[in-house]
MARGUDREN-147582 format. One line per field, with one value per residue: x, y, z of N, C-alpha, C in turn. Coordinates in nm, 3 decimals, m for minus. Layout:
BEGIN
n_x X; ...
n_y Y; ...
n_z Z; ...
ca_x X; ...
ca_y Y; ...
ca_z Z; ...
c_x X; ...
c_y Y; ...
c_z Z; ...
This chain:
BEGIN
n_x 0.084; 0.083; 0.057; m0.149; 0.033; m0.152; m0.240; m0.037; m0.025; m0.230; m0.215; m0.009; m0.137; m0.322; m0.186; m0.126; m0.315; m0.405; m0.295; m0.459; m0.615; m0.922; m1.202; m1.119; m1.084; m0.903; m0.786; m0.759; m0.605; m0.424; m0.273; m0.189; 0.026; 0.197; 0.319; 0.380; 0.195; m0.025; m0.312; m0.514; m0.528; m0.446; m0.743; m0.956; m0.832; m0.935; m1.199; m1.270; m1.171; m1.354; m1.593; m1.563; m1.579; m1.344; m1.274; m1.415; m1.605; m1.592; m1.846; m1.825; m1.664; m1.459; m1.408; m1.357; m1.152; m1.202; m1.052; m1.304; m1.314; m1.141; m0.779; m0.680; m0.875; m0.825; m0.662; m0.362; m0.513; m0.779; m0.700; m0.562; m0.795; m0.988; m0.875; m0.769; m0.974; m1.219; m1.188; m1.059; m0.700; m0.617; m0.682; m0.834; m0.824; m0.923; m0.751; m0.634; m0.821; m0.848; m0.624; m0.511; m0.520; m0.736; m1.081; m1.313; m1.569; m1.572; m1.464; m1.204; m1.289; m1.104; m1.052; m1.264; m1.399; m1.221; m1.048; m0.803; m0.488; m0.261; m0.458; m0.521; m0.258; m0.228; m0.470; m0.429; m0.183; m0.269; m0.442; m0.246; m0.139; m0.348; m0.370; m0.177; m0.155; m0.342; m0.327; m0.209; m0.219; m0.361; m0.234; m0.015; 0.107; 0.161; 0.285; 0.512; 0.591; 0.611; 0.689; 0.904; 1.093; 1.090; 1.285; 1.249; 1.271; 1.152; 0.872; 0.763; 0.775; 0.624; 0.399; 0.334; 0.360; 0.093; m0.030; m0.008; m0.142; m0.384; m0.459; m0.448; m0.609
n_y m0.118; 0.204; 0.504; 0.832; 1.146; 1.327; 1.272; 1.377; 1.630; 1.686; 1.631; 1.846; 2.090; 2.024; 2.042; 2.330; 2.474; 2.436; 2.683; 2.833; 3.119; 3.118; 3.109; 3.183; 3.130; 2.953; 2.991; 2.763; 2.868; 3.037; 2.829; 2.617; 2.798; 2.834; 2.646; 2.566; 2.417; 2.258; 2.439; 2.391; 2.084; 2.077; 2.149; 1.906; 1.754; 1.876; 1.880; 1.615; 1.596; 1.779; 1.670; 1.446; 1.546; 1.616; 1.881; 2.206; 2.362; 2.710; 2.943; 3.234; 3.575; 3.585; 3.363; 2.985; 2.774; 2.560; 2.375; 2.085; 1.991; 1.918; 1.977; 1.722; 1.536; 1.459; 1.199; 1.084; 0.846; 0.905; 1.100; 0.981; 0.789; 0.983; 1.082; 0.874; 0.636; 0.429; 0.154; m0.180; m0.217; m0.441; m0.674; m0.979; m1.209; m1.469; m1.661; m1.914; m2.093; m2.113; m2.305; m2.556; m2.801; m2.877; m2.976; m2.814; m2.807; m2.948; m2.896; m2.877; m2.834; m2.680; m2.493; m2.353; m2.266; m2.176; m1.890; m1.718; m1.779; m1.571; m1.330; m1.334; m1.260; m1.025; m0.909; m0.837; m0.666; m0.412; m0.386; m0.331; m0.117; 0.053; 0.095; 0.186; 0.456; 0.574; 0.603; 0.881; 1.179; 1.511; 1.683; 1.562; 1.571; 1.929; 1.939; 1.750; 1.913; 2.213; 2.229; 2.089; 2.034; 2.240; 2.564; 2.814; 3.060; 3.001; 2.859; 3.124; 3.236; 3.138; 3.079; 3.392; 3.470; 3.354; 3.482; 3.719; 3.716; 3.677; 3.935; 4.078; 3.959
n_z 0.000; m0.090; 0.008; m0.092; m0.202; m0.135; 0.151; 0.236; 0.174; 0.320; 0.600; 0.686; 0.597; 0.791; 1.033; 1.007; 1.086; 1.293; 1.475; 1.387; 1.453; 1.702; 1.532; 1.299; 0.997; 0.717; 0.387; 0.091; m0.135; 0.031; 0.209; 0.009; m0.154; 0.075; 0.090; m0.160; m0.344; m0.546; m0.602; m0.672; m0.648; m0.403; m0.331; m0.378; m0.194; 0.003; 0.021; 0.068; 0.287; 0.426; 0.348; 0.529; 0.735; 0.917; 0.853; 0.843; 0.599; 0.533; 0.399; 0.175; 0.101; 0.319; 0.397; 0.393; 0.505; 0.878; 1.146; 1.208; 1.471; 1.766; 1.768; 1.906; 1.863; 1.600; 1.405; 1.260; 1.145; 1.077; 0.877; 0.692; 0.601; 0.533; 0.290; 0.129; 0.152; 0.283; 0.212; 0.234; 0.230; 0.115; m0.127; m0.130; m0.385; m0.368; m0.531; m0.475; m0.512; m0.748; m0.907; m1.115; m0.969; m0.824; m0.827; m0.917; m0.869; m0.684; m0.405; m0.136; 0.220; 0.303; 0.154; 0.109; 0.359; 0.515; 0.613; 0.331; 0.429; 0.358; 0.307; 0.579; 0.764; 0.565; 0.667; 0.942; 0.934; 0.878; 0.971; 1.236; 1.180; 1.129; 1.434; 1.532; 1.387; 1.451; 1.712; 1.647; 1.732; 1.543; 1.732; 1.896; 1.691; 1.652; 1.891; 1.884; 1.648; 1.652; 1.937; 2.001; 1.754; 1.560; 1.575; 1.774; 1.613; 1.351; 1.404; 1.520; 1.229; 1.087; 1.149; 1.166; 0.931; 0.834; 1.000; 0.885; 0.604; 0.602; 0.739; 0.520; 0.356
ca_x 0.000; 0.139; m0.047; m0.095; 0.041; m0.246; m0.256; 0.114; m0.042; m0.366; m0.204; 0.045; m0.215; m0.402; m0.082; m0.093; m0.468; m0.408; m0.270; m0.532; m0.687; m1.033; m1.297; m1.050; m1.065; m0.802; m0.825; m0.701; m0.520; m0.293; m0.235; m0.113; 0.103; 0.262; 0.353; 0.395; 0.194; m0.142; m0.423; m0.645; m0.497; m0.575; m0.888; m0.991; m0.812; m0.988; m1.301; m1.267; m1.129; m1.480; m1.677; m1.513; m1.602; m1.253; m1.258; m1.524; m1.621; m1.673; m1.878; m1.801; m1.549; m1.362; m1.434; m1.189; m1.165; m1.146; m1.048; m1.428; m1.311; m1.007; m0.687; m0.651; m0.946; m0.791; m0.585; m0.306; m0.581; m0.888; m0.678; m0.569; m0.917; m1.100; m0.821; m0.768; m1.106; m1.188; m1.126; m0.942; m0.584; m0.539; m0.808; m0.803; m0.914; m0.913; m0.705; m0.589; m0.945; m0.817; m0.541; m0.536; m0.554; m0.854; m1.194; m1.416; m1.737; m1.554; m1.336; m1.208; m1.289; m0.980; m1.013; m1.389; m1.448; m1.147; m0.996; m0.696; m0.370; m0.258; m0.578; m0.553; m0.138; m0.253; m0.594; m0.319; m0.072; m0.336; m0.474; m0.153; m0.122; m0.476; m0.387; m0.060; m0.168; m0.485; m0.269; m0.135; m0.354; m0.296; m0.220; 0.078; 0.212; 0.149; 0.349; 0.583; 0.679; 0.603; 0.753; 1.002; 1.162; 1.146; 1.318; 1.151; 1.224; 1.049; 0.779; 0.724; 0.733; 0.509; 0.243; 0.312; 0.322; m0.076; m0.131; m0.036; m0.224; m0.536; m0.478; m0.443; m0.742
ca_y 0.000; 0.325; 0.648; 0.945; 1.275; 1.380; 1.250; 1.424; 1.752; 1.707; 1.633; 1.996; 2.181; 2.055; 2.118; 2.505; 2.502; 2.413; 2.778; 2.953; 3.168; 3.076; 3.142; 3.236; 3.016; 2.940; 3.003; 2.719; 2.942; 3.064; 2.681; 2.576; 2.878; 2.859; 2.474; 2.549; 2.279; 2.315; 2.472; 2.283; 1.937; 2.090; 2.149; 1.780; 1.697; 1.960; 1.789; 1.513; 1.614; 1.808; 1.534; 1.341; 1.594; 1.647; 2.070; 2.307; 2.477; 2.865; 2.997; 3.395; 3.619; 3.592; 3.233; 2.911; 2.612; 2.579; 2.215; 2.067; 1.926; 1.991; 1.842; 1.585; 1.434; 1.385; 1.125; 1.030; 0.750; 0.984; 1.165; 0.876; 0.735; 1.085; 1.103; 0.755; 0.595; 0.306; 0.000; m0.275; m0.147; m0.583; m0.747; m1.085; m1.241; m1.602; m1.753; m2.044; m2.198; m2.129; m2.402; m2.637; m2.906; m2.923; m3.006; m2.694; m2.886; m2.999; m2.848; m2.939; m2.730; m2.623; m2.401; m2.277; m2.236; m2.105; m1.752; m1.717; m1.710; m1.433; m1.254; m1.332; m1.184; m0.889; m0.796; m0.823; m0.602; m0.329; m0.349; m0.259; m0.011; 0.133; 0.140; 0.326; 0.568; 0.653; 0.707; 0.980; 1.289; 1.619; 1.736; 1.531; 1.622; 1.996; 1.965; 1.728; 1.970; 2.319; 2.235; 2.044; 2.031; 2.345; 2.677; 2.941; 3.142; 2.911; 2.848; 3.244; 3.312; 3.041; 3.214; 3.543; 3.471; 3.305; 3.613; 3.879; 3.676; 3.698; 4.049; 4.181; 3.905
ca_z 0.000; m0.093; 0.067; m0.227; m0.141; m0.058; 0.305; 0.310; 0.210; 0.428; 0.739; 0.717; 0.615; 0.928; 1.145; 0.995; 1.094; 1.451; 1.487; 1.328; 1.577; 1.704; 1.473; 1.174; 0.869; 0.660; 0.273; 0.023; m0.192; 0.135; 0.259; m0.151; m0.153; 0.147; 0.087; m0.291; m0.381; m0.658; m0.550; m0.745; m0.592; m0.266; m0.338; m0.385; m0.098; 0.137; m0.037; 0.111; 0.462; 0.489; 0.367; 0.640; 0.911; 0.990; 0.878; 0.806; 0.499; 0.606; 0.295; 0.157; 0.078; 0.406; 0.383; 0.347; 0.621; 0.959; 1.224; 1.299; 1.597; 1.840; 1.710; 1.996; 1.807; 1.480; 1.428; 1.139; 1.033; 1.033; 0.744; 0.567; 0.551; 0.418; 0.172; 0.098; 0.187; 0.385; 0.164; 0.313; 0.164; 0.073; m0.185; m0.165; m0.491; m0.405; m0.644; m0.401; m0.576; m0.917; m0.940; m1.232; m0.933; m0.766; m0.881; m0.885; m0.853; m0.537; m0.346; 0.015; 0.338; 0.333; 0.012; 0.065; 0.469; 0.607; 0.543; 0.287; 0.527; 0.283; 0.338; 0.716; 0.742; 0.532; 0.730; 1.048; 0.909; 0.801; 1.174; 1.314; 1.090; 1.154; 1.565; 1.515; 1.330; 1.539; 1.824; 1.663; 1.692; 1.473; 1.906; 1.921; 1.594; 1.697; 2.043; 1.826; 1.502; 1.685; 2.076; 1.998; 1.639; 1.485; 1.630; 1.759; 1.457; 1.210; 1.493; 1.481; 1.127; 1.025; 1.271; 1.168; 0.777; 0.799; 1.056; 0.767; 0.506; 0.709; 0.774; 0.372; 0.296
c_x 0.088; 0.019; m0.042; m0.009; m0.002; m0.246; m0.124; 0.008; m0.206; m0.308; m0.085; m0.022; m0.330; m0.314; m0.116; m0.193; m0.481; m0.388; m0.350; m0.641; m0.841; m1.156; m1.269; m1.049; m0.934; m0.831; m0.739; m0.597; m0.375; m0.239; m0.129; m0.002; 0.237; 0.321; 0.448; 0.354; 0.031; m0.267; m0.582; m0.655; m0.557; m0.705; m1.005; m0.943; m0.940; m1.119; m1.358; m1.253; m1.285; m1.561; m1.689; m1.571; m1.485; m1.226; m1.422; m1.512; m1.691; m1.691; m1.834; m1.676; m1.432; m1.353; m1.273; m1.256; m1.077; m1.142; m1.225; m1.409; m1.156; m0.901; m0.605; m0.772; m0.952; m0.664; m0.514; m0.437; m0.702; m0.840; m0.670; m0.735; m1.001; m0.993; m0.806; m0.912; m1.071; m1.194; m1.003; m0.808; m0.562; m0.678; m0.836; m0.903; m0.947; m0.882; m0.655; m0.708; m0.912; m0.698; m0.585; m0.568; m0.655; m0.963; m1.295; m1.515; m1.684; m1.463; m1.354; m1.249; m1.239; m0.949; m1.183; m1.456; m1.362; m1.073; m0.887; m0.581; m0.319; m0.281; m0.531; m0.399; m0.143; m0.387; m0.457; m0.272; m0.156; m0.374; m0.385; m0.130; m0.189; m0.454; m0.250; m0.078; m0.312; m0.428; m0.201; m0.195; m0.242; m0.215; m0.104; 0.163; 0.243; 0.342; 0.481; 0.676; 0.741; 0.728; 0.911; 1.150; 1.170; 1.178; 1.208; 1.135; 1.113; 0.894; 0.702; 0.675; 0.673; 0.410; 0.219; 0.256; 0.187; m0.120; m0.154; m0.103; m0.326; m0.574; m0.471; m0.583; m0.860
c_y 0.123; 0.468; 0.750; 1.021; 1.343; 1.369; 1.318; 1.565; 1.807; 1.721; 1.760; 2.094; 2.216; 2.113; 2.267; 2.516; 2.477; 2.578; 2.870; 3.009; 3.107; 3.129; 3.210; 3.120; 3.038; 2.915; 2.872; 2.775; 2.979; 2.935; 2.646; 2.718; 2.840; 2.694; 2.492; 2.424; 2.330; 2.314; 2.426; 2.148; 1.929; 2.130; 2.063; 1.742; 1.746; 1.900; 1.717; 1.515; 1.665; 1.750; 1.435; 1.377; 1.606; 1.808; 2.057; 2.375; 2.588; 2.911; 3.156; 3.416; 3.627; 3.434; 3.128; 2.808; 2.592; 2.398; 2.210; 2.009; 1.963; 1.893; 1.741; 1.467; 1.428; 1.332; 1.112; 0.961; 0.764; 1.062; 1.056; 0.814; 0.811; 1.048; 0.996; 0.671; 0.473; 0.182; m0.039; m0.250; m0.340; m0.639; m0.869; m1.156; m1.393; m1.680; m1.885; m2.086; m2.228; m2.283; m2.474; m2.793; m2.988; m2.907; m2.877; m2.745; m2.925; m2.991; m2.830; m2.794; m2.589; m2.463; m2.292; m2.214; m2.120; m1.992; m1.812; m1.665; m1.570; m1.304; m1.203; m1.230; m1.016; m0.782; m0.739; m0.696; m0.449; m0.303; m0.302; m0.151; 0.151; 0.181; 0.211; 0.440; 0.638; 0.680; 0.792; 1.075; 1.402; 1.691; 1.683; 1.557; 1.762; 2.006; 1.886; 1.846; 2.130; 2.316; 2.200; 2.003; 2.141; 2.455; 2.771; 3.032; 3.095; 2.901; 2.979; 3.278; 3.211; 3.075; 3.340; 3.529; 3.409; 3.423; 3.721; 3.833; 3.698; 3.798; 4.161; 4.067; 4.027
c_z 0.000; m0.078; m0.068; m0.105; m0.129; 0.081; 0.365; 0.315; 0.282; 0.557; 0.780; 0.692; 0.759; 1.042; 1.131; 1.069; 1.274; 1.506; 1.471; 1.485; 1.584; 1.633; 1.315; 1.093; 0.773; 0.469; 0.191; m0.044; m0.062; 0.162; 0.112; m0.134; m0.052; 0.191; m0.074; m0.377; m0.492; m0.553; m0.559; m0.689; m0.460; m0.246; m0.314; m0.264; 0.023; 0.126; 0.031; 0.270; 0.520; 0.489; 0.467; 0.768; 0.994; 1.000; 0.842; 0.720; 0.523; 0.421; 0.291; 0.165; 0.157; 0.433; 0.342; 0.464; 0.759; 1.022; 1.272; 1.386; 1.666; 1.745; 1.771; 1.956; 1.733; 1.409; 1.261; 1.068; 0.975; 0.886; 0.640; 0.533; 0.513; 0.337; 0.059; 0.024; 0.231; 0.371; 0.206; 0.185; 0.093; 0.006; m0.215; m0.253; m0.492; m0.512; m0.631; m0.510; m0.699; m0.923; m1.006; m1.115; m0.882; m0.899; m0.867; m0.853; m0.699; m0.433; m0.195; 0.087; 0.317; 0.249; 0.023; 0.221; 0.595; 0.520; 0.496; 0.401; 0.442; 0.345; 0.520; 0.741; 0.716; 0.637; 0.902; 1.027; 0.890; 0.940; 1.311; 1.292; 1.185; 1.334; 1.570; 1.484; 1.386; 1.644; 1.807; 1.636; 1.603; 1.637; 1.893; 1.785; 1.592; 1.774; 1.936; 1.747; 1.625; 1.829; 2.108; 1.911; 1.601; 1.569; 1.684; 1.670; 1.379; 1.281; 1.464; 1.333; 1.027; 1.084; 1.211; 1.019; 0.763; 0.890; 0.948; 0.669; 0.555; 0.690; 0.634; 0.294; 0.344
């Protein structure tokens, strides 16, 4: 399973969005800019994130998108699954049945009652996945990027540069 890059540029646009003051929305156009990434791409993404119920679409000219919920209640796997969606990432086509050896008209237990190990391995692996990545809220990537990785410079003038956009919108 390979994630698009969509779920890359959903889950920094939600980091920016953690910042945004309370009741301030955040415009597409500023988010794509200030990433340098297409505005149009994020568009579809944001799409999807609101469909999900993870932001808010604020209608009108001062308008754009704000977090619908705090961001200790949205998790890495809440993004991947608006952006993604929530098909099992593994499709098992049963082809064990296909073999030139068995009898189709009659085929053991073994081949028609019990799950494909495959299948079973992959749903596993997808379920570890799925609980890793839900324990990681947009909150801990926050306190993560902001508290502890980037400078206080960069910290500042990643604040300030969505404050003066705001403030000439």
């Amino acid at each position: 399973m390979k994630f698009s890059v969509g779920v890359e540029y959903a889950i920094h646009c939600l980091l920016y969005m953690v910042n945004s003051e309370e009741g301030k929305s955040m415009g597409i156009r500023d988010l794509a800019t200030f990433q340098g990434i297409s505005e149009t791409y994020l568009s579809k993404v944001f799409a999807k994130l609101s469909k999900s119920g993870i932001i808010n679409s604020i209608p009108g000219v001062k308008g754009g998108y704000m977090l619908a919920r705090s961001a200790e209640k949205i998790t890495f796997w809440d993004v991947v699954e608006a952006v993604e969606g929530s098909e099992p990432f593994f499709q098992c086509a049963e082809i064990r049945q296909n073999t030139i050896l068995l009898d189709k008209d009659n085929l053991p237990d073994t081949y028609t009652k019990c799950p494909c190990l495959i299948k079973v391995v992959m749903s596993e692996a997808e379920d570890e996945m799925r609980k890793y990545l839900s324990n990681k809220s947009l909150a801990w990537l926050y306190d993560e990027v902001y508290n502890k990785k980037l400078s206080k410079e960069m910290k500042n003038a990643t604040i300030e540069w969505f404050s003066n956009i705001r403030k000439l919108s």
